[in-house]
C-alpha distance (Angstrom), angle and dihedral (degrees) to the residues before:
residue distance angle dihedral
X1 . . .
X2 4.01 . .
X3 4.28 118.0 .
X4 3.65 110.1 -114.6
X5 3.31 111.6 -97.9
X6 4.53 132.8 -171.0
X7 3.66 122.2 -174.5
X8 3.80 108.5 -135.6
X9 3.83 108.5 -160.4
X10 4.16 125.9 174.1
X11 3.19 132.2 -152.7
X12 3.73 89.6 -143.3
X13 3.68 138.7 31.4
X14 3.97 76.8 -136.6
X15 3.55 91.8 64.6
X16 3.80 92.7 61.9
X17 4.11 89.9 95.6
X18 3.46 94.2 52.2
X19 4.08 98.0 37.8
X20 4.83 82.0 46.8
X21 4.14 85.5 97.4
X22 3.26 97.3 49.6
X23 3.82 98.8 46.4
X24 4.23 76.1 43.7
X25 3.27 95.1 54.5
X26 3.49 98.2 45.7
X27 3.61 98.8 52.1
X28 4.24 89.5 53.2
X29 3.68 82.2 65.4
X30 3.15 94.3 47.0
X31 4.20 96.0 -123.8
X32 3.93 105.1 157.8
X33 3.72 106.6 -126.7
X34 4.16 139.5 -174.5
X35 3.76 117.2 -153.4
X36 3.85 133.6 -161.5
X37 3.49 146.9 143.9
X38 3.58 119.0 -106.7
X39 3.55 131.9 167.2
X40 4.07 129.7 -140.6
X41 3.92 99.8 -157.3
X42 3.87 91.0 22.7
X43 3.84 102.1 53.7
X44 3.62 108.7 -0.1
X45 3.25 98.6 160.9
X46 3.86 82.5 66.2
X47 3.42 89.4 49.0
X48 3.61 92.4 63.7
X49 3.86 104.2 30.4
X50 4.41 84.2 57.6
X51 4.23 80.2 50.2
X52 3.55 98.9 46.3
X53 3.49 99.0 43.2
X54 3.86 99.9 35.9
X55 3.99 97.2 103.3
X56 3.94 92.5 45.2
X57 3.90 91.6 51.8
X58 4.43 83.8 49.0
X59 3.76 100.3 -110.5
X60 4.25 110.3 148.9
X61 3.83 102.5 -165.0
X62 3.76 128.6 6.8
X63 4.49 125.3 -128.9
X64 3.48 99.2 -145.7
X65 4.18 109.7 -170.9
X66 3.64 131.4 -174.9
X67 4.03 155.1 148.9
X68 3.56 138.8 -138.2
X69 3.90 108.9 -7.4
X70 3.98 86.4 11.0
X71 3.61 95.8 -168.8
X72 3.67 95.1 146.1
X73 3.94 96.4 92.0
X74 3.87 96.8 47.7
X75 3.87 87.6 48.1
X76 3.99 95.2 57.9
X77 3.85 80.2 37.3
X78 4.02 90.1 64.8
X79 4.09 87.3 46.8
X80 3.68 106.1 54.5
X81 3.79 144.0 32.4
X82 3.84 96.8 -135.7
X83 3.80 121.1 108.5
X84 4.19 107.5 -86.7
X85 3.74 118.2 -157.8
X86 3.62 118.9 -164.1
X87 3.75 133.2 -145.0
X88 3.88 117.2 -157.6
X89 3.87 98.4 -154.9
X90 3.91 123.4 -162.6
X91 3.68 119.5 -102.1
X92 3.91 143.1 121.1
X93 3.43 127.7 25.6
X94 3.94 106.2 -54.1
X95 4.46 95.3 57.8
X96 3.26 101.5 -121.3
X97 3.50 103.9 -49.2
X98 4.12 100.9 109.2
X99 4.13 78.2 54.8
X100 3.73 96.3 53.7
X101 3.73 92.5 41.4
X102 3.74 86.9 51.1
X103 3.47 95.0 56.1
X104 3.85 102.8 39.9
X105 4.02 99.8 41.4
X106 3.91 85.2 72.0
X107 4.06 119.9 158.8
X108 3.78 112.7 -104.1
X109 3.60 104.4 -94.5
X110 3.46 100.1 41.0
X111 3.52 115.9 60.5
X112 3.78 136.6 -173.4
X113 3.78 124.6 -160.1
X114 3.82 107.0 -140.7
X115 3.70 132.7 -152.9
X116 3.76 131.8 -160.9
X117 4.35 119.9 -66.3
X118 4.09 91.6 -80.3
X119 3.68 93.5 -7.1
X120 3.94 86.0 141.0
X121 3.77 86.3 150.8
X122 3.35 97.6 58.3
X123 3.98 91.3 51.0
X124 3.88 88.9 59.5
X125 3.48 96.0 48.2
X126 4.08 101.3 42.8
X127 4.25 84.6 50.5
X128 3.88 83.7 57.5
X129 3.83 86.8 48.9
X130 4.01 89.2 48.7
X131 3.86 87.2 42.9
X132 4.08 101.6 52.1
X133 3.61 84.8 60.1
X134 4.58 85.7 73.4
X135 3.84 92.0 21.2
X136 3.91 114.0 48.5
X137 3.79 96.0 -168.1
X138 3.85 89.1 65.8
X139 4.19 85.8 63.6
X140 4.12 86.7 67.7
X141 3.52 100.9 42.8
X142 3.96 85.7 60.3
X143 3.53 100.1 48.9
X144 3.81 81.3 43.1
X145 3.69 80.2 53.3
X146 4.08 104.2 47.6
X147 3.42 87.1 34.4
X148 4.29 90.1 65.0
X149 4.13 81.2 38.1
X150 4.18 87.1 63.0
X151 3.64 96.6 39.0
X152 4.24 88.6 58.1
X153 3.81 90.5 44.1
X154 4.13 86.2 46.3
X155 4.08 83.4 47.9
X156 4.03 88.2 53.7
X157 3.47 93.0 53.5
X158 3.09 97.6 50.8
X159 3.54 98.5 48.1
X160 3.82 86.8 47.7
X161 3.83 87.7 53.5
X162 3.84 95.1 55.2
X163 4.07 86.3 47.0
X164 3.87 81.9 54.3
X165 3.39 94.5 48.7
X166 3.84 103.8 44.9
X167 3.88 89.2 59.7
């Protein structure tokens, strides 16, 4: 059977910082991965030729990430049938938000799942979800995964607890 495999792509070489957890995040569950920058208004024919072309070259789900106008996921949404997550990255005046709205007001048809502004992390980890669906050994590593989440949140109590107590 095929590895999993996401193509990352950024609008931005600036975007790399943001879009480090999610390249983290899919390498700790072990999800092969290509990244580049690639620009919707700048090359779209790039844009498009990376959409079209994405099943052939064995990608399952696309990271799509992107500032300000952030049209870059919705274009690569238009050009293939894979799942496209979109990361509204911070930049210009308005935070964010003209990214996220970009990316969420989608035409029906062609949809976009959206993560948090910068929540890069997130994007890794809900293409994992997506991806245990076709490759079962994916669905441990994220109870694997949620399971170390609890144990630190169990660890905070704890210590909070003992802060509690020593007053």
């Amino acid at each position: 059977m095929a590895e999993p495999k996401v193509l990352v792509v950024m609008g931005s070489d600036s975007d790399y910082e943001i879009m480090k957890s999610c390249l983290k995040i899919l390498r700790k569950f072990e999800i092969g991965f290509e990244c580049m920058v690639c620009s919707a208004h700048r090359t779209p024919d790039e844009a498009a030729n990376l959409a079209k072309n994405a099943i052939e070259n064995g990608f399952d789900a696309i990271i799509a990430a992107a500032g300000k106008a952030a049209h870059l996921p919705g274009v690569i949404a238009a050009y293939t049938t894979l799942p496209v997550i979109g990361v509204p990255i911070v930049s210009g005046e308005l935070d964010g938000m003209d990214a996220l709205l970009s990316i969420v007001q989608m035409p029906p048809g062609i949809p976009v799942a959206s993560v948090a502004i910068n929540g890069a992390l997130n994007a890794g980890i809900l293409a994992c979800e997506i991806l245990s669906l076709k490759y079962d050994n994916l669905k441990k590593v994220l109870l694997e995964y949620k399971n170390e989440m609890k144990k630190k949140v169990e660890e905070k109590n704890n210590a909070l607890q003992q802060k509690i107590a020593d007053l």
